[in-house]
C-alpha positions in Angstrom: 79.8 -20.5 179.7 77.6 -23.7 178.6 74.9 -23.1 176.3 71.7 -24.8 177.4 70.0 -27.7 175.6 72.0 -27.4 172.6 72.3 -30.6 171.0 74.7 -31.4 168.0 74.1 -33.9 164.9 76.6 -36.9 164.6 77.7 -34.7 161.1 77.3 -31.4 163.3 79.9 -33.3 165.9 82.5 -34.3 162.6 82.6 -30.9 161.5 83.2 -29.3 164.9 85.6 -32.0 165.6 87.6 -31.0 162.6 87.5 -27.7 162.6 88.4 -27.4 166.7 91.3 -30.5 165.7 92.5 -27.6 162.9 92.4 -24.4 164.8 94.4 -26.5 167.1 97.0 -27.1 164.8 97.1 -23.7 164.4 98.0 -22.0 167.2 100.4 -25.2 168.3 101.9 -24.3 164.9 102.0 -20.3 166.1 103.8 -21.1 169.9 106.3 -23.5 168.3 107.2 -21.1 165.8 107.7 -18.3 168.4 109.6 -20.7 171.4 112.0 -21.5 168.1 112.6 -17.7 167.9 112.9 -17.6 171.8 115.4 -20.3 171.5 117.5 -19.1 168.7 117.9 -15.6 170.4 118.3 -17.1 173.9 122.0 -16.1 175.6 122.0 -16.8 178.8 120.2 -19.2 181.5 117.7 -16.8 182.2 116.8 -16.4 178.6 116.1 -20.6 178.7 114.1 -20.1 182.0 111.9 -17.2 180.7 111.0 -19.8 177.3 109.9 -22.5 180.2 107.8 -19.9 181.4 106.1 -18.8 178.4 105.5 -22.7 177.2 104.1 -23.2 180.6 101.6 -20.5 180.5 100.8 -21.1 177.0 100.4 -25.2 177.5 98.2 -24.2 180.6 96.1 -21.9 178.9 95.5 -23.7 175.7 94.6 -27.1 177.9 91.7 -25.0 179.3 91.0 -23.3 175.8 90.7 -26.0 173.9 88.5 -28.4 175.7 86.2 -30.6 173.2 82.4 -29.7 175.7 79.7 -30.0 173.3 78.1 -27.5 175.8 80.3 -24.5 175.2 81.4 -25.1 171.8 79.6 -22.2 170.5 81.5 -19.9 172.2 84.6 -21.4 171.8 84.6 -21.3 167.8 83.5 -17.6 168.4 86.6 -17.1 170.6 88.8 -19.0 168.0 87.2 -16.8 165.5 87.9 -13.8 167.1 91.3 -14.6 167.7 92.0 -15.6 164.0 92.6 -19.4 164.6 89.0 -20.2 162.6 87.2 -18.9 159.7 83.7 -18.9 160.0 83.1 -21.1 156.2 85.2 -23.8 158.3 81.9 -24.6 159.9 80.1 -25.0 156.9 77.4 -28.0 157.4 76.3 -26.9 161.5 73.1 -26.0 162.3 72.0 -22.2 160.9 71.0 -21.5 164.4 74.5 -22.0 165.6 76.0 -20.1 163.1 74.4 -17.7 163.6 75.1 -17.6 167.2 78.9 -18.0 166.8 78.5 -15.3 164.3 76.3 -12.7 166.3 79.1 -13.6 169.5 82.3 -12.9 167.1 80.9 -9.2 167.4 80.8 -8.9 171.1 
């Protein structure tokens, strides 16, 4: 869901950058940790076959999550707030009328 005509400072773009490069790191950090746990408990072939699966889901759904669009970044730092992958100070330095948009759509 694009937000219209919202435009982003070259600094606006180096702090979204970094903070959508570190939520990133994040949850990569969170399904590694739990496909290790899949793998260490895994005890037959269908055990390795349902890991696949879940890496495939997650790699498909993250590619879509996390998809740099200066257009729907608002949202998506709300969604990655939501989730727990961002704090809200880690975008210190954008515009107050973003802010307060990501803020006001981490309620909904």
């Amino acid at each position: 869901m694009p937000t219209a005509n919202t435009q982003w400072s070259l600094q606006e773009k180096t702090i979204a950058k970094e903070a959508f490069e570190l939520s990133y790191r994040r949850e990569i950090a969170a399904v590694m940790a739990e496909a290790k746990r899949q793998a260490t408990l895994a005890a037959d072939p269908a055990d390795l076959w349902q890991l696949n699966d879940f890496l495939s889901a997650r790699r498909h759904y993250l590619d879509g999550k996390y998809d740099f669009s200066p257009e729907s970044l608002v949202f998506t730092f709300a969604q990655l707030i939501k989730e727990g992958w961002l704090e809200l100070q880690e975008l210190d330095g954008l515009a107050a009328d973003k802010l307060s948009k990501i803020r006001i759509l981490t309620l909904m």
